[in-house]
N, C-alpha and C positions, 0 to 999 in steps of 0.2 A: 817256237811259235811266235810269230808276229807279234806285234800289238793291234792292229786290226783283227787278226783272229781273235784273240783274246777277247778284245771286245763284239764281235761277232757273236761268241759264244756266252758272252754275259747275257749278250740280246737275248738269245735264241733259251737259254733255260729262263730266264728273265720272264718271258712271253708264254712257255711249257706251265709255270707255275702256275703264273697271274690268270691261266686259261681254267685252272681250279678243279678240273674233270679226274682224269688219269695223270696223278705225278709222284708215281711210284717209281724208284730208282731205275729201273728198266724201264718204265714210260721216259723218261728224261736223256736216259741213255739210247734209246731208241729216236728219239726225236732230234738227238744232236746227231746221232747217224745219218737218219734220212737227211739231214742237209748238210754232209761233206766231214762230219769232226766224228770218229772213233775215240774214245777215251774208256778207258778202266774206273773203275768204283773211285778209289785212290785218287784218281786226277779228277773226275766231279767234282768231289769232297773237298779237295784245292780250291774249287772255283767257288764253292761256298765257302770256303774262310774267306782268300779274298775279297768275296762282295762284302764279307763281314766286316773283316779288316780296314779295307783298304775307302772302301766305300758307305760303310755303314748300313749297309742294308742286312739285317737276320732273314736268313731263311734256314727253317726249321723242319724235323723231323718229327710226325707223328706217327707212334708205333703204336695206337690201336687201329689208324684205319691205313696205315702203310702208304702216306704219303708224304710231300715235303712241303708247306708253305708259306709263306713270307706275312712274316710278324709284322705290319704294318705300325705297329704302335711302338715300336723299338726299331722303327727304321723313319727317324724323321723327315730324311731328305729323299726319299724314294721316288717321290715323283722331278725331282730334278734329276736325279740319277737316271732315271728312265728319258727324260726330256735328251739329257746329253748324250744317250746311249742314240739315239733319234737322230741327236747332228753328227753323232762322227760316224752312224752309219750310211750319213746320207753325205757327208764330203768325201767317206770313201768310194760309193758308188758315183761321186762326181770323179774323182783323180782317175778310176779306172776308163770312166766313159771320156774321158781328157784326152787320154793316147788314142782317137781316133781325131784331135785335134779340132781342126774347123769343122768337120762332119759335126760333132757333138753341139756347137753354137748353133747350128740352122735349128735343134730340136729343143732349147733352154731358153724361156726367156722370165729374165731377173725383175722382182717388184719395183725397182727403185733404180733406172737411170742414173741416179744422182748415187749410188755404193752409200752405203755405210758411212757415215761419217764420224769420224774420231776411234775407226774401230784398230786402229795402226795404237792407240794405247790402252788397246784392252793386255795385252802383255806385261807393260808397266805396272799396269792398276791389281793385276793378281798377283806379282810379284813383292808388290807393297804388300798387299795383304796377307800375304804365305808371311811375309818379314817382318811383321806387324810395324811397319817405318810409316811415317808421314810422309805425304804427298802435297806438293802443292801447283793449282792450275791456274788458271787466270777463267775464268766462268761469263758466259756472255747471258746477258737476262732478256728472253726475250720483252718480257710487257713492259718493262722499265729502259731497256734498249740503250743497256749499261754494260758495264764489261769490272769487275772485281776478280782481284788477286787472293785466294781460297786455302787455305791451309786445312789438310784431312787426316783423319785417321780411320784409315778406310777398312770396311770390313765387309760387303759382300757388294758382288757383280749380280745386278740386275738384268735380263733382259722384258722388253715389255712391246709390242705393236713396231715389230722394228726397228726399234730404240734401247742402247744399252745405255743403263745408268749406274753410275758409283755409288756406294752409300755407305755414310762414318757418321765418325764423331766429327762437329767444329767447333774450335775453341769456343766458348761463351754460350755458343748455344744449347739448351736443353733438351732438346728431341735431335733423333737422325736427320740428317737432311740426306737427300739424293741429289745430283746432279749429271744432265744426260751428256753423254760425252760426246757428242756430236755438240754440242755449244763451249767445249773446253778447248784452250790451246796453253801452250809454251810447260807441258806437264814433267814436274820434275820429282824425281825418288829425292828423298834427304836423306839424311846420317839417321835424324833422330827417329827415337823406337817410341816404342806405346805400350801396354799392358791393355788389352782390349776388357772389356768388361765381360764378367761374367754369369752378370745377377740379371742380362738381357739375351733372349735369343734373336738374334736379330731377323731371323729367317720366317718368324711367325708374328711380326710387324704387318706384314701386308698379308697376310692367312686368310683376315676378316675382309679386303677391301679389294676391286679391281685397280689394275692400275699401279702408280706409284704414288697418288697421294695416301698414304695413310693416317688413319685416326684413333683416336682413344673413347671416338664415342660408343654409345652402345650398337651392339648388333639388333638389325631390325628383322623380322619376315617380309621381304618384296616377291609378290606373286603377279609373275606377268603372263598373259596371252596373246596366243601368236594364230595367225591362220594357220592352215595345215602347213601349204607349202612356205612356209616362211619356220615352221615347227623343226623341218625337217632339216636345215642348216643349222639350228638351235640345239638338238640331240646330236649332232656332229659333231659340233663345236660350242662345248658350253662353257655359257656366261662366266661361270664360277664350280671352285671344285664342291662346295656347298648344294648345288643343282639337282632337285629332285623333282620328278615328273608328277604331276598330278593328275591331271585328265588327256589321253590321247585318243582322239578321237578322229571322224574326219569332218566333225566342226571347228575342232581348234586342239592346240599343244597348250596347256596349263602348265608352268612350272614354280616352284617356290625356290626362295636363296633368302639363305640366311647369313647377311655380310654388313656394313658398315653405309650405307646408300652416301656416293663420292662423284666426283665430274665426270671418273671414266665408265661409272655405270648408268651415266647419263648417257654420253658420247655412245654405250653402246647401244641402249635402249632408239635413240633416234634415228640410228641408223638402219632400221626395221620397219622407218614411217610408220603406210599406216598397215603394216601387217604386225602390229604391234600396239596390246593398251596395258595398261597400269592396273592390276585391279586395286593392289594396297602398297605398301601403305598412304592414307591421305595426304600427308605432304609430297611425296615425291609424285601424285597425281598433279597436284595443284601447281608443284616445280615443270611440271611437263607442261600443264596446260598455258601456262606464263611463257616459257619458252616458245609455245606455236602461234600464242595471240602475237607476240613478239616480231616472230618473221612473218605472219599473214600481216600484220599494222604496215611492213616496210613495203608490200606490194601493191597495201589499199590505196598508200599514201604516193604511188607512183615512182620511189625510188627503185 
């Protein structure tokens, strides 16, 4: 079996479970039939140790109600596990559509002209981190529109709004730092190793906050309202995994999130104008309302 099969069929009982109805061993076994994969009891049973193993994710047997389903609270990386199960089924349905070559461009087109940038060392940067070895890059600052030479001890690959960032330890400093690698050049592996810490998860650093700034402040309740049709891309794609619906109606989408209120929950609150208000909390109203007196002042004043 391939390794796209393989992961094919992580998807595919992955999706059987998480659908939480029928997933009884012949429901699962039946569902990986109807889309192309025959396997015996035996070989399933394989593909849940590996997710266990190899991936960390539990999925369990319950024999009072004759199902199997995934212990979310012993599988902490699960939804990045699902996130990456998403990209490599989706660059494998690029490679395949690839072999009709220029036919398959007239029907693709890519967010960003400008490609990825710095994504030629995302290779590097996992490979330090599998090594636990130091890296060092040269870091360009956008606001300060300065360029510093960066020594890390790197320990996990971000990606965030089409931006992938590194984040470690740096000498001297006392929090993680992240840095996006589309601003790094001249990036080199060292000799030297590290002992990563282990009294930190680094993974539930940003749990509480959108974005890559994260903080140590406390968690808030921010409850936003959206027009309908503006509701409707918001239940698509939500804000935060925290995201619970409160009123849908067809006056408005109420939701609550319970995270760290940060620039990127700003950035994304604005970009909802005005299908979009604050109802709590009162700081982050009075942050919004500053912000629009702000750019309404630049057009009163004719700039």
């Amino acid at each position: 079996m391939s390794v796209q099969g393989k992961i094919k069929r992580y998807s595919l009982i992955i999706e059987k479970i998480k659908n939480g109805q029928d997933t009884s061993f012949q429901a699962v076994k039946d569902f990986l039939f109807d889309n192309g994969f025959e396997h015996t009891k035996r070989t399933i049973q394989r593909d849940f140790d590996d997710l266990r193993n190899e991936f960390g994710v539990e999925v369990l047997y319950d024999n009072v109600k004759n199902n199997y389903f995934i212990d979310y609270d012993n599988s902490p990386n699960f939804e990045n596990f699902v996130r990456f199960l998403e990209l490599v089924n989706t660059a494998d349905l690029l490679k395949e559509s690839f072999k009709s070559k220029k036919e398959t461009l007239k029907h693709i087109v890519f967010d960003n002209s400008e490609g990825l940038q710095g994504i030629q060392y995302l290779e590097l940067f996992l490979s330090a981190i599998k090594q636990h070895r130091e890296i060092s890059f040269v870091h360009y600052n956008f606001q300060k529109n300065t360029t510093t030479k960066r020594l890390l001890k790197p320990y996990l690959l971000k990606e965030y709004a089409n931006r992938w960032y590194i984040v470690g330890e740096q000498e001297g400093v006392k929090e993680f730092r992240n840095f996006g690698i589309d601003r790094v050049s001249n990036v080199q592996l060292t000799e030297k190793t590290f002992v990563p810490k282990t009294d930190v998860d680094i993974n539930y650093l940003y749990r509480d906050v959108i974005g890559m700034v994260y903080s140590e402040n406390t968690i808030q309740r921010v409850i936003l309202s959206f027009t309908p049709e503006q509701g409707k891309y918001v239940k698509t794609l939500p804000f935060h995994h925290s995201q619970k619906i409160l009123i849908d109606t067809d006056v408005e989408l109420q939701i609550s999130l319970d995270l760290i209120p940060n620039r990127s929950l700003i950035e994304r609150i604005l970009m909802y104008g005005k299908g979009v208000k604050v109802i709590e909390p009162i700081s982050l109203i009075e942050e919004i309302k500053d912000i629009y007196k702000t750019a309404l002042s630049k057009y009163s004043s004719g700039l």
